[in-house]
C-alpha positions in Angstrom: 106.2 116.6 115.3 104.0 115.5 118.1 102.1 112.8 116.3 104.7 111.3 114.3 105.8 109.8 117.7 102.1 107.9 118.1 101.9 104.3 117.5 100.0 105.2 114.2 102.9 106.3 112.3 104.1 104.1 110.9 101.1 102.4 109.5 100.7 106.3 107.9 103.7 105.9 106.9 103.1 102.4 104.9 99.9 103.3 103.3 100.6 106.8 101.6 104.2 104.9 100.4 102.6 102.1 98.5 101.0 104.9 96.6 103.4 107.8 96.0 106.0 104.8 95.2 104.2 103.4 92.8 103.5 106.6 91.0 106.9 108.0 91.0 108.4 104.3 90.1 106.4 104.4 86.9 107.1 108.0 86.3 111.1 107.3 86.5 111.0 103.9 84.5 110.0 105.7 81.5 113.1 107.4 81.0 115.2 104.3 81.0 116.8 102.3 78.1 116.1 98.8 78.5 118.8 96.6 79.0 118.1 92.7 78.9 120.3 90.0 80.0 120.5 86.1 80.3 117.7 85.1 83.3 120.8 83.8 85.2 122.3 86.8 86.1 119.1 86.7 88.7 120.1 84.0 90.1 123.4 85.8 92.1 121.6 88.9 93.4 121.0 89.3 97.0 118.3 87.6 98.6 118.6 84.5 96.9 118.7 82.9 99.7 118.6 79.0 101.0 116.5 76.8 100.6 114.3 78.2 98.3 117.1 79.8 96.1 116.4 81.9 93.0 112.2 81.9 93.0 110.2 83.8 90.8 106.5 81.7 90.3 104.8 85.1 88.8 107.6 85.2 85.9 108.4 89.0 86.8 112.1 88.4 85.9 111.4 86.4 82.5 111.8 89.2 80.0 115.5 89.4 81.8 114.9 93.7 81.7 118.0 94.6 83.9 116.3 98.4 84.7 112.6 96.8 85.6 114.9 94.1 87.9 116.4 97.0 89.7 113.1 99.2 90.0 111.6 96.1 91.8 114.5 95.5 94.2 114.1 99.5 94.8 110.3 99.0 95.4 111.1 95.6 97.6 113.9 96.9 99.8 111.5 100.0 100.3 108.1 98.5 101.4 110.9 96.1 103.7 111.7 99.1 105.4 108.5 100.3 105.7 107.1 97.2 107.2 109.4 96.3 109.3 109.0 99.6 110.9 105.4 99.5 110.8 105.6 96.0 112.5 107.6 97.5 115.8 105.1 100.1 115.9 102.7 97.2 116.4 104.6 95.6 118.8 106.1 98.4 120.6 103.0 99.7 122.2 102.0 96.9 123.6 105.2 96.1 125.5 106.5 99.3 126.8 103.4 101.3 126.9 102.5 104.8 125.3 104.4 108.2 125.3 103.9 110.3 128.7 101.9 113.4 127.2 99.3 115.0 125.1 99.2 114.1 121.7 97.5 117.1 120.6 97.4 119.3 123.4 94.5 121.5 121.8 92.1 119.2 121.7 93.1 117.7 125.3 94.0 114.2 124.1 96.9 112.2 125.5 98.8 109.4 123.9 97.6 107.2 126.2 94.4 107.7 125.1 94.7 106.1 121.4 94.1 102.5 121.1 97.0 100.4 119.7 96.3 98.8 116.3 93.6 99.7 113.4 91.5 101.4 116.2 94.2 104.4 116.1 93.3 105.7 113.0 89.5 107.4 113.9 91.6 109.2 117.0 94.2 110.9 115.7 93.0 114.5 114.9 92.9 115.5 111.0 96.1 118.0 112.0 98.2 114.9 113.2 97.8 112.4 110.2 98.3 116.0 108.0 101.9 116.1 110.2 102.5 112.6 109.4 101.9 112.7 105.8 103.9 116.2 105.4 107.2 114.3 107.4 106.9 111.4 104.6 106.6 113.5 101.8 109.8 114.8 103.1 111.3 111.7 103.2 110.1 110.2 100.5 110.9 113.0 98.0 113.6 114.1 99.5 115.5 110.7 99.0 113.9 110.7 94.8 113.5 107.5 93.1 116.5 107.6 91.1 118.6 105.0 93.3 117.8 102.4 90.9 119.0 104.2 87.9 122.3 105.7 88.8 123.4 103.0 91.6 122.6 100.7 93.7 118.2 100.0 94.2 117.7 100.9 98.3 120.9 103.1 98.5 119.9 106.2 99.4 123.5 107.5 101.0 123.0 106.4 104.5 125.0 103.8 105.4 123.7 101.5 108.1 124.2 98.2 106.8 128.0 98.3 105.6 131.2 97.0 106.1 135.0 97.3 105.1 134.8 93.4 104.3 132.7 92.5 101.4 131.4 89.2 102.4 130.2 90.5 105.9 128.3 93.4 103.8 126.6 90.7 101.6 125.6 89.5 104.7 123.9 92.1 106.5 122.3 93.2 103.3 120.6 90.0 102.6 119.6 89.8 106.4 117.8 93.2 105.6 116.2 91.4 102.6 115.2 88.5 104.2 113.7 90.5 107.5 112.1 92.6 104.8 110.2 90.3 103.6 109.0 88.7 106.7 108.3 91.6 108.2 105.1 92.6 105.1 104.3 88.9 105.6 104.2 89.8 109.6 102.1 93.6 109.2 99.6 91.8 106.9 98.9 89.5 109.6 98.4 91.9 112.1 96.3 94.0 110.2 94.1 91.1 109.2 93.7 89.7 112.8 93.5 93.1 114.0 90.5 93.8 111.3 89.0 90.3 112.1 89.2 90.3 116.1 88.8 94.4 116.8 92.4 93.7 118.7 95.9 94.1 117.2 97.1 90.7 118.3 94.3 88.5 117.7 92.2 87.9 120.9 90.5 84.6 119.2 89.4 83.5 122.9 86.7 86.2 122.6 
């Protein structure tokens, strides 16, 4: 799919999965039988992490609902995954330059002529963002939203992240937790400077 390789991708990609996820999250939660446990059975799941340790200001985890619990790890691995992804299409433009090319050789446009950042999304023609959106329905239903319920939240039966010994697979899972989360801290930033400064890294000087 020609545009799927544009720097915009991924930020497609990120937007339509907050929404679909949502949706089908709530949809498959309905048709679980709550199981509630003692709040410190949290406190040994993966990404509890030093120094902050087990931290939940919001209270998400006080009615100790095992199945919600696991629906939000689901959710929070998922929007990781998405963000860090999102984030490298940020950055990687901008180091190594664009794709040799037409992006949509109809309409005579080149990859090197779509701006990097928020500016992307006027360019790309109504057929690419409708390629885009068709590859991460794909994905997206073709994976379900059932990992939650009948194993592990995030495990979707490619293995990546694994590892014959268990503590070194602890590891690298909460490594994907922890860059996860810092990387929808990081793709909030850039969108904000981006929307604040017209560039995607922030030119405060102008």
């Amino acid at each position: 799919v020609e545009a799927a390789h544009s720097q915009t991708a991924s930020l497609a990609i990120a937007g339509t999965a907050l929404a679909a996820l949502t949706a089908g999250g709530r949809k498959a939660l309905g048709n679980v039988k709550p199981t509630r446990v003692n709040l410190t059975a949290f406190e040994n799941e993966l990404g509890v992490q030093a120094p902050v340790g087990f931290w939940d200001p919001v209270g998400f985890t006080s009615d100790g609902d095992v199945a919600t619990f696991k629906r939000r790890r689901s959710v929070e691995l998922k929007h990781g995954r998405i963000s860090m992804m999102a984030t490298m299409g940020y950055i990687t433009p901008e180091i190594t330059g664009k794709l040799p090319g037409f992006l949509s050789p109809s309409a005579g446009l080149k990859f090197a002529d779509i701006p990097n950042g928020l500016a992307a999304i006027s360019k790309v023609p109504v057929a690419g963002w409708a390629q885009i959106a068709a590859y991460f329905g794909f994905v997206e239903f073709s994976g379900g939203f059932d990992d939650y319920k009948s194993g592990t939240p995030g495990d979707y039966g490619f293995k990546v992240l694994t590892s014959s010994d268990p503590e070194e697979k602890t590891k690298k899972l909460s490594a994907e937790l922890a860059n996860g989360r810092l990387a929808m801290m990081a793709i909030i930033g850039m969108f904000f400077q981006d929307g604040l400064t017209g560039s995607a890294w922030g030119d405060w000087a102008n």
